[in-house]
C-alpha positions in Angstrom: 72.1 220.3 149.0 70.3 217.6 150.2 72.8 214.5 151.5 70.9 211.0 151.4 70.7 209.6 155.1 72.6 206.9 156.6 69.5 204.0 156.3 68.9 205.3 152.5 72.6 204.5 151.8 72.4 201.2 153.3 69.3 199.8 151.3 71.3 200.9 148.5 74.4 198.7 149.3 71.8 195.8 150.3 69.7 196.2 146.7 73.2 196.3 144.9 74.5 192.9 146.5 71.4 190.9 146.2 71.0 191.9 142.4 74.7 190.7 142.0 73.5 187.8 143.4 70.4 187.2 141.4 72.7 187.5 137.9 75.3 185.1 139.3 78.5 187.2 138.2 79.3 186.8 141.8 78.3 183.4 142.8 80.6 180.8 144.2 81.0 177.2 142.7 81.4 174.1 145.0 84.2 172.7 144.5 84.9 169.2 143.0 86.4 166.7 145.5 84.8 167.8 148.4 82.3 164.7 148.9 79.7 166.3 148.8 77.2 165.7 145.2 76.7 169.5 144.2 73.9 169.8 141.9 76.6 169.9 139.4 78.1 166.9 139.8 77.4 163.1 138.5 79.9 161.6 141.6 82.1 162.9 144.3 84.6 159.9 145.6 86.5 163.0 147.8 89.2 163.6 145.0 90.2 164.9 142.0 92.1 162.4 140.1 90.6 160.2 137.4 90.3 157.0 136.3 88.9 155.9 139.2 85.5 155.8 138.3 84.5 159.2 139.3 86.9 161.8 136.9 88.4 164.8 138.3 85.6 167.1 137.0 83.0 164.8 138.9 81.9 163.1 135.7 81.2 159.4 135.9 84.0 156.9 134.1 82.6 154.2 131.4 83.6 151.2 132.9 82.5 152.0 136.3 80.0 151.0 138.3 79.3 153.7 141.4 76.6 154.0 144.0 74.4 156.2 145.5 76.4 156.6 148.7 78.6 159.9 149.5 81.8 160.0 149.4 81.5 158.3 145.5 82.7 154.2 145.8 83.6 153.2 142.4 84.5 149.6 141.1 85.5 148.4 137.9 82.2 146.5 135.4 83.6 143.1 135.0 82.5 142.0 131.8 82.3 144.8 129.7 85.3 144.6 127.8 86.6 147.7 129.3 89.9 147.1 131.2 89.6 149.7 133.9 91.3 150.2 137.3 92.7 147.2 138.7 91.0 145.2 136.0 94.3 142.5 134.9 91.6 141.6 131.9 88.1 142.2 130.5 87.3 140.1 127.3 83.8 141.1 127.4 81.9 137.9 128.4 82.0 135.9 131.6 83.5 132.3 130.4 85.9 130.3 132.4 88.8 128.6 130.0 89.3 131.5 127.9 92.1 133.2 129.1 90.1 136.0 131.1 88.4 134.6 134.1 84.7 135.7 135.2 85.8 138.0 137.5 88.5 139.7 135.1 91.2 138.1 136.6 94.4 136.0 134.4 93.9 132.6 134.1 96.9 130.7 135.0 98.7 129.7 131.8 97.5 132.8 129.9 98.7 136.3 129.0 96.1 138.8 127.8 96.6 142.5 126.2 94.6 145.1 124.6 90.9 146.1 125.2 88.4 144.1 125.4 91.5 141.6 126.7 92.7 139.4 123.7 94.3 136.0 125.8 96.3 133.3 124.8 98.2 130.8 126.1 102.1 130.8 126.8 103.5 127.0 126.3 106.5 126.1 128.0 105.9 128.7 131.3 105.1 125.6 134.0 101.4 126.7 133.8 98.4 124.7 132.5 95.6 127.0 130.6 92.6 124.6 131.3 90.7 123.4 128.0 93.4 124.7 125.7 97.0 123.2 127.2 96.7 119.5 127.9 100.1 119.7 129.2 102.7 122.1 130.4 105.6 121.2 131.6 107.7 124.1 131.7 109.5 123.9 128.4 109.0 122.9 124.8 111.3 120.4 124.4 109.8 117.2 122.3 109.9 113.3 124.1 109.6 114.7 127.4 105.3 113.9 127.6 104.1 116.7 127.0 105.5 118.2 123.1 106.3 121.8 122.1 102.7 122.5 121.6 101.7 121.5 124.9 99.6 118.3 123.9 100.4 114.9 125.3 102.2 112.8 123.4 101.6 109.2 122.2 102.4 106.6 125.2 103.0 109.3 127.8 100.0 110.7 130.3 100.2 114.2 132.1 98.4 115.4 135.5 99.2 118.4 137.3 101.7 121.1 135.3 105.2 122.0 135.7 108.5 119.8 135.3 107.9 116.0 136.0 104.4 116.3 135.5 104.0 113.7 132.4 104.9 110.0 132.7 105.4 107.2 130.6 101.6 105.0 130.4 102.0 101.6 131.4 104.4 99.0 129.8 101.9 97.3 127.3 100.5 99.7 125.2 102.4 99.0 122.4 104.4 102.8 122.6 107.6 103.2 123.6 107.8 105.9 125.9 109.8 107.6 128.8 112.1 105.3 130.4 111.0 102.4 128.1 113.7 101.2 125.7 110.4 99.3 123.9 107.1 97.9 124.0 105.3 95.9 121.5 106.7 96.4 118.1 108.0 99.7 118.9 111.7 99.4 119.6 112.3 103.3 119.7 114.0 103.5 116.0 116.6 100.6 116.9 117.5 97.6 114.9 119.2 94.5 115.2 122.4 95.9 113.7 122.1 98.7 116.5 122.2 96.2 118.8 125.5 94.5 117.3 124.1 92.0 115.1 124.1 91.2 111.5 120.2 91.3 110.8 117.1 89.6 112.1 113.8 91.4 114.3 114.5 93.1 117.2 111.6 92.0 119.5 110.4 93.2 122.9 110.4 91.5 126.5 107.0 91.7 128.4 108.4 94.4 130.7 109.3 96.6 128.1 113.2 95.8 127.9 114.4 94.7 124.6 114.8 90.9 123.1 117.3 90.2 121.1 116.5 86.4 120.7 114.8 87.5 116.7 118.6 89.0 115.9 120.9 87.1 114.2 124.6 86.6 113.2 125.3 84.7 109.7 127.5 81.2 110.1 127.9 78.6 108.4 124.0 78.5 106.9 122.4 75.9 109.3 120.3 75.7 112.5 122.2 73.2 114.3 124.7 75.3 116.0 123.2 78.7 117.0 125.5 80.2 114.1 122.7 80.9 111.8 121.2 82.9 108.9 117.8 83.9 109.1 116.5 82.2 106.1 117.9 79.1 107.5 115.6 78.7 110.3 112.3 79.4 111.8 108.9 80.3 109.6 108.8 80.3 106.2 105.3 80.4 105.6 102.0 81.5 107.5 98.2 80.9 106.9 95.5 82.2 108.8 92.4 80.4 108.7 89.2 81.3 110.5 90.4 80.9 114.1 94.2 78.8 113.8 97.3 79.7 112.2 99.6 77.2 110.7 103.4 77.9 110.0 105.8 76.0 107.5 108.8 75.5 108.5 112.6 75.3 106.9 112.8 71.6 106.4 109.3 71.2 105.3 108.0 70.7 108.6 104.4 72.3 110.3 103.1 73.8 112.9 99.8 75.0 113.7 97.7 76.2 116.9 94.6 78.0 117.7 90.8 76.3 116.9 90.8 72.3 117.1 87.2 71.1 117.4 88.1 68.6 114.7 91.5 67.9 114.4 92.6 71.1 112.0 95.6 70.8 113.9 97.1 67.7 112.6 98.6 67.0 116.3 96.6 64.0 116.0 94.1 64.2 118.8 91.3 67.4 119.1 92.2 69.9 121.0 93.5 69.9 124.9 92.3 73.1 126.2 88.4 74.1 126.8 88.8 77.8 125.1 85.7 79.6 124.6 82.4 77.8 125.1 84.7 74.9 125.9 84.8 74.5 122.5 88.5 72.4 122.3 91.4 74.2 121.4 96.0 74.6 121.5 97.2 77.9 122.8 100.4 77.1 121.8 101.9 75.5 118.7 102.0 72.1 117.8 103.7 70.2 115.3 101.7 68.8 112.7 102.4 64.8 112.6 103.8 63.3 109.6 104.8 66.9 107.8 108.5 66.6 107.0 108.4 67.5 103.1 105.5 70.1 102.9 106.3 73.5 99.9 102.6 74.6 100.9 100.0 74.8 103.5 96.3 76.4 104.3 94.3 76.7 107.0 90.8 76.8 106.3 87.6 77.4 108.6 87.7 73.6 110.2 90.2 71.6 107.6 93.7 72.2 107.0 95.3 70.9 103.3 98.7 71.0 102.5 101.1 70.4 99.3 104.1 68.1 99.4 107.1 68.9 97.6 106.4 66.0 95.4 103.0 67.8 94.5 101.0 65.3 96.6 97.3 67.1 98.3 96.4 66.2 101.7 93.9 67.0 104.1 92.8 66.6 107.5 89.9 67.7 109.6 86.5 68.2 109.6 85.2 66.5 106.9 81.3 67.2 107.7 80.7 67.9 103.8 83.7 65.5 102.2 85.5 68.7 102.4 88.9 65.8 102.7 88.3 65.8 99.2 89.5 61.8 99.5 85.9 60.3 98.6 85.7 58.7 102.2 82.3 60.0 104.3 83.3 57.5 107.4 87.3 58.0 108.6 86.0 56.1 112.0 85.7 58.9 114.1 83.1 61.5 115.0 83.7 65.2 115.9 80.9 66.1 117.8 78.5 64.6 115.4 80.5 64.6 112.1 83.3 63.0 110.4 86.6 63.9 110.8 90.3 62.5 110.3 92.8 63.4 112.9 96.2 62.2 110.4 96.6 63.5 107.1 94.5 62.2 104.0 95.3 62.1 100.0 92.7 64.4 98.3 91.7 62.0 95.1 92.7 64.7 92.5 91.7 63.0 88.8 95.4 63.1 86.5 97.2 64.4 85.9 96.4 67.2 87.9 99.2 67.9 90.3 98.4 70.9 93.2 99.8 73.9 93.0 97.8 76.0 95.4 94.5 75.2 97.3 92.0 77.3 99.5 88.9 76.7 101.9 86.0 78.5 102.7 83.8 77.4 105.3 83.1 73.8 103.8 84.4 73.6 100.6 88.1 73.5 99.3 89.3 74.3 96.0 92.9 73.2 94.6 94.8 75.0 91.6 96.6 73.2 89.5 100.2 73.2 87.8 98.4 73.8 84.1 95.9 76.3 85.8 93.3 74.4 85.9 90.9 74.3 89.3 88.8 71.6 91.2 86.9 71.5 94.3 85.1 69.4 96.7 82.9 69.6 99.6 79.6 71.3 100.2 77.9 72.7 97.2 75.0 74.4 99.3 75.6 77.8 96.9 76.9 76.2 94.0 80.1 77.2 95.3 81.8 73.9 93.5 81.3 75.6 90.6 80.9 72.9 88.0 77.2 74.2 87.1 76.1 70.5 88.7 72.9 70.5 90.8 73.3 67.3 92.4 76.2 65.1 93.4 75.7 63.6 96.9 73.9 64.1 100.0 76.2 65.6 102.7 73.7 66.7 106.4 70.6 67.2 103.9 73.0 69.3 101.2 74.3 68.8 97.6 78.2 68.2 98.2 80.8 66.0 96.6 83.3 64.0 98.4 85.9 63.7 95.3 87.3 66.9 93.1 84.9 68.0 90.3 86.9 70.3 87.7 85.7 73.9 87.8 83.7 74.8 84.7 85.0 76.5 81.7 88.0 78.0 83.6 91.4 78.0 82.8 95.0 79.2 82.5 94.2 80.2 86.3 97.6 81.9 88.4 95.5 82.3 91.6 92.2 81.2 93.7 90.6 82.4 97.2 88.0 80.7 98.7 85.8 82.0 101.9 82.3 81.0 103.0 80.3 79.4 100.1 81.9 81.6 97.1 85.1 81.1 95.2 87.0 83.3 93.1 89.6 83.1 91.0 92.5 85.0 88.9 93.6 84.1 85.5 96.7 84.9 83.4 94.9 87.6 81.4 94.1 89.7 84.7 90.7 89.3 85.3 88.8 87.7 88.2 86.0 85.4 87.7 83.9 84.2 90.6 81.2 81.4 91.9 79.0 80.4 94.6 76.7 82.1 97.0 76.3 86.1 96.1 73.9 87.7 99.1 75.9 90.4 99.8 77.7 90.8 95.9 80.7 88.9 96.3 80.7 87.6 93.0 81.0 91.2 91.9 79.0 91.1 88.8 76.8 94.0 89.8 73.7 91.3 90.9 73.1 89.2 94.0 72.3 86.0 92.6 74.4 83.1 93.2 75.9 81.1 90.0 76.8 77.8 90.2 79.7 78.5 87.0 82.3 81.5 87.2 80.9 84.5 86.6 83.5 87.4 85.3 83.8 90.2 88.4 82.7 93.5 86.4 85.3 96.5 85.3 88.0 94.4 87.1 91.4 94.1 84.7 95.1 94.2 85.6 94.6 92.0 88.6 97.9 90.7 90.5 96.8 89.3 93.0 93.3 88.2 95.1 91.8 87.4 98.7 88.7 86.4 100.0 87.2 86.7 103.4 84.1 86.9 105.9 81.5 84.7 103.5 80.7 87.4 101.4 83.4 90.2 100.5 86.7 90.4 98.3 89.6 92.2 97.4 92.3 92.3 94.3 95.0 94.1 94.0 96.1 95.9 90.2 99.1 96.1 88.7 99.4 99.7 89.0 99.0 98.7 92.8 95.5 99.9 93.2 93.4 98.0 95.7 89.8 97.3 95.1 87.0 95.3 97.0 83.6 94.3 96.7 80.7 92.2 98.4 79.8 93.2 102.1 80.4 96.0 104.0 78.7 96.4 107.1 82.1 97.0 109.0 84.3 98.8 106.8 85.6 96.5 105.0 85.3 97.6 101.4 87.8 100.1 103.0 85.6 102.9 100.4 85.0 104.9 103.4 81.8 103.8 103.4 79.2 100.7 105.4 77.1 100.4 101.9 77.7 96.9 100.4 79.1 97.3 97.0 78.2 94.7 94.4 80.8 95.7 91.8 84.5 97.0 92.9 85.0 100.1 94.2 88.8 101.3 94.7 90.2 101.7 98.4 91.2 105.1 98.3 94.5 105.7 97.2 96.1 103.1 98.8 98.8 101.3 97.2 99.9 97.9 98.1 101.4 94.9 96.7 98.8 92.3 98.2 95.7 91.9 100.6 94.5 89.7 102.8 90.6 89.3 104.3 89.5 88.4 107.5 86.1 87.9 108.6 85.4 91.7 108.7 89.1 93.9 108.6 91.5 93.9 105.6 95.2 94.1 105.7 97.5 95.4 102.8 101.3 95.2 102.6 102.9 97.8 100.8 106.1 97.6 98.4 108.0 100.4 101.0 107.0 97.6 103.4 104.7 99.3 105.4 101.1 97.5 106.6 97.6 99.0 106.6 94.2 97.7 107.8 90.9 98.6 107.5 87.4 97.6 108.9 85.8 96.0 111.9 88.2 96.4 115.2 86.4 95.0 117.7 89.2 92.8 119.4 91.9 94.8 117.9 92.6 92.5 115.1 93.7 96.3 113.3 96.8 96.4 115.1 96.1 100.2 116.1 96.7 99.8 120.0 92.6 100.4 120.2 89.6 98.6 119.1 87.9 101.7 117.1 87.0 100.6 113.8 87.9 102.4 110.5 86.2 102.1 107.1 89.5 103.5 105.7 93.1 102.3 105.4 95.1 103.0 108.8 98.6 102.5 109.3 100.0 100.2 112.0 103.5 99.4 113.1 104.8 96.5 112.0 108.6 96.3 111.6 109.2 93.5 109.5 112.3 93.7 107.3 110.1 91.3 104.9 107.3 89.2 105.1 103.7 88.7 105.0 100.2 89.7 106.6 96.7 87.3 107.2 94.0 88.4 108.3 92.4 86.4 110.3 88.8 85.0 110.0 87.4 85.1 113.9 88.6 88.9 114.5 92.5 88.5 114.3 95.8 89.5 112.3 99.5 87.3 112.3 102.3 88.5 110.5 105.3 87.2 109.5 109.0 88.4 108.5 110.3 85.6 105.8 113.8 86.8 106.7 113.8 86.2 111.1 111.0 83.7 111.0 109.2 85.4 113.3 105.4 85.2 113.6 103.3 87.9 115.5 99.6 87.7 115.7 97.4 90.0 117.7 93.7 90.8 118.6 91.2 88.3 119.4 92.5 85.4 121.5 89.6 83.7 122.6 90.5 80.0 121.1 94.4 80.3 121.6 95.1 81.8 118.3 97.4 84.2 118.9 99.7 81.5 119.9 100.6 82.3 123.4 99.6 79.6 125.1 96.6 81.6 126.7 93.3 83.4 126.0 94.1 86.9 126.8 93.2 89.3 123.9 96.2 91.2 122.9 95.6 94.7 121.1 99.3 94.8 119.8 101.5 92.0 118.1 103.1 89.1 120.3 105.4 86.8 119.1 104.9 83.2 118.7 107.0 81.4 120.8 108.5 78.2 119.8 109.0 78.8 116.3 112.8 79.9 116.0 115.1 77.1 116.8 
């Protein structure tokens, strides 16, 4: 037998291996996590442990983002809305303020979970989120500045976060806040009886501490020994007139301040103070001469008239257009250019009319009568006289009349309003009927031409009461409490929530309110619960909202007055009055000293009258 040799036997063993080889039974993987990219593998990062970016079979990670270099580097994709690695967040976009920064880190204030990161904010943990948080203080506790939702609250301003970061704004903005026991009106929920009196308005001092002067304690029903009852003393009475205020006093007695170009003021001389324009003005009130008996007075745009208790009309003022109403164009002294009387004159009503009521627009006064029956005097430029007469007299190139002409075919009349050239007027039956100029509607009988006789004011029934204001808008109030209003409206006024002049009424919302009263652009209502809400042109403040943002729609304003009344003023300003302290407060425009104060600084929340509270 033939035995292969040593070399045969040998290039079998070789041809056996390498054909093992060739069918890979026998070949040896690399392994994973060596560093090295086999041709097997996607990433190598030296390891065998995943999430990291490169997974323990050498597979790339979504989320990842891993070069080219050897051993694998992996780092998380910021943005994707994969939270991988060290990621704290990934919301899946890139935006500041949201809770997840752009480089997927927590913003401070924020907590965020699940994937992509859903964030919001944790009030009350000290930190701020930026665009959502406008304060954080550390806790959720209310009256601190910053409220349990983390926004600022009224009066108080915030900067920085954490405890002690919010502080009360300055005394003067009409909030009480922080440390403040009040400012302005707002006496932080206290009364007089809180403070240990019987009644009366708890007022504010200047430096936000409170005034109890406005509280009272009942005696024996007088003013002469500081033992008083409210309704003994002080105001009983205000009218706002285009730019001065008069008050009546217990006792019969005046005082007015404000606008005195022509003697409005009845102090007897023109005014002492160049206000605005130098035009001659009284900051502070003055006693109107000769008034010791007066049940009624009105301040008009440059007359005042007033009602004695004996029903005796009197006048003084301009009396440019006879608007004295005593028949007398020459009273021996000019204002400026034009008649005036600085002393009190006896309007020449025919008999046996005796004045119940009266009202001026700009130059024209009308007077109501005990049996409801109306006159009026003065400029008849628009027919506003209304006693469908052309021609009278000549007053500065326009028809006017000097003495009262009766009102045409009007009667059994409970109210009238007069303002710029138009008059209107309520009777008992509840309807409003109107005259004059009508540019703007005013008349509210759906057209825009003026009539020189009362014309009826259209869909209008149930009427209580009536206002007039600006030259060329009105307001009534209904029974069922409804407000309506009509002419102009390029401020708001209409209180519609609309600028569109309205030529017949249109109702102010769903307000409710017992009466109205029209400045030269803004509207205020008193409610029966008390409460006050304006409406219109802000411009100096005259809303009483602490700002001078206008609002075509009713806002509410804080006025505590146990009782009282509200005028709007004509030349952008508002008085009240409480008829049980005798407190007045005006606010807004202060321009010719008509908030009282015995200055010309604007005021955007109520000051009280000095000097009219014995």
């Amino acid at each position: 037998m033939n035995l292969p040799s040593f070399r045969t036997l040998l290039l079998i063993v070789l041809a056996t291996s390498l054909t093992a080889c060739a069918d890979g039974k026998s070949k040896k993987v690399p392994p994973c996590g060596n560093g090295v990219l086999d041709p097997n593998e996607q990433c190598d990062d030296l390891n065998r442990f995943s999430d990291d970016g490169c997974s323990s079979a050498c597979v790339l990670e979504e989320g990842w983002d891993c070069g080219a270099t050897l051993p694998t580097t992996c780092t998380p994709v910021c943005g994707d809305g994969r939270v991988v690695g060290l990621e704290p967040c990934d919301d899946g976009a890139f935006d500041a303020g949201d809770g997840c920064a752009p480089d997927c880190t927590v913003e401070p204030g924020w907590t965020c979970e699940a994937m992509p990161s859903v964030c919001i904010t944790t009030c009350g943990d000290g930190l701020r989120a930026d665009g959502v948080e406008a304060c954080d203080d550390g806790n959720t506790a209310a009256g601190d500045g910053c409220g349990a939702d983390c926004t600022v609250e009224s009066g108080w301003t915030c900067e920085g976060e954490g405890p002690g970061s919010c502080g009360a704004i300055a005394c003067g903005d009409g909030i009480a806040a922080g440390l403040e026991a009040c400012d302005g009106w707002d006496v932080h929920g206290n009364d007089c009886v809180s403070e240990g009196f019987d009644s009366g308005t708890l007022l504010c001092n200047g430096d936000c501490t409170l005034d109890t002067s406005g509280c009272l304690l009942c005696g024996d029903g007088t003013c002469d020994d500081g033992e008083v009852c409210a309704q003994d003393c002080g105001a009983t009475w205000i009218s706002v007139g285009f730019a001065h205020v008069c008050a009546l006093m217990t006792g019969g007695r005046a005082y007015c301040w404000g606008y005195n170009h022509a003697g409005q003021l009845g102090n007897g001389r023109l005014g002492a103070e160049a206000c605005f324009f130098d035009i001659p003005c009284d900051s502070s009130p003055q006693e109107v001469l000769g008034a010791e008996d007066l049940m009624f007075i009105h301040a008009g745009f440059s007359t005042t008239c007033a009602i004695k208790e004996t029903g005796g009309l009197s006048c003084w003022g301009s009396n440019q257009y006879g608007q004295l109403g005593d028949g007398v164009m020459d009273h021996g002294i000019l204002c400026g250019t034009s008649d005036c009387s600085l002393a009190p004159v006896s309007v020449d009503l025919a008999l046996p009319m005796m004045a119940a009521t009266v009202s001026s627009g700009y130059y024209h006064t009308c007077a109501m009568g005990l049996l409801g029956e109306v006159a009026c005097w003065g400029s008849n430029q628009s027919g506003q006289l209304g006693d469908g007469v052309a021609t009278h007299q000549t007053c500065e190139g326009t028809d006017c009349s000097a003495t009262p002409v009766t009102v045409s075919n009007l009667s059994n009349v409970q109210q009238i309003a007069a303002a710029g050239q138009f008059t209107c007027a309520l009777r008992a039956d509840g309807t409003v009927w109107c005259w004059g100029a009508n540019d703007n509607g005013q008349l509210g009988n759906g057209t825009t031409s003026g009539s020189n006789v009362p014309v009826q004011v259209s869909g209008l029934t149930g009427v209580v009461q009536i206002a007039a204001g600006g030259g060329n808008f009105a307001c009534a109030v209904r029974g069922d409490h409804s407000v309506w209003c009509w002419g102009a409206n390029a401020d708001g006024q209409l209180g519609d929530g609309t600028t569109s002049e309205r030529h017949t009424p249109v109702q102010v919302g769903s307000l409710t309110a017992t009466s109205v009263s029209c400045g030269s652009n803004h509207v205020c209502a008193r409610r029966a619960d008390l409460g006050t809400w304006c409406w219109g042109g802000n411009s100096a403040g005259q809303l009483g909202t602490g700002d001078m943002v206008s609002s075509p729609v009713p806002v509410q304003i804080s006025l505590p007055l146990e009782e009282g009344t509200v005028g709007a003023g004509g030349w952008y300003f508002t008085c009240a009055h409480s008829t049980f302290s005798g407190i007045v407060g005006c606010w807004g425009n202060n321009s010719l000293g008509q908030l009282g104060q015995g200055n010309l600084t604007d005021s955007l929340v109520p000051v009280i009258v000095p000097g009219l509270v014995p």
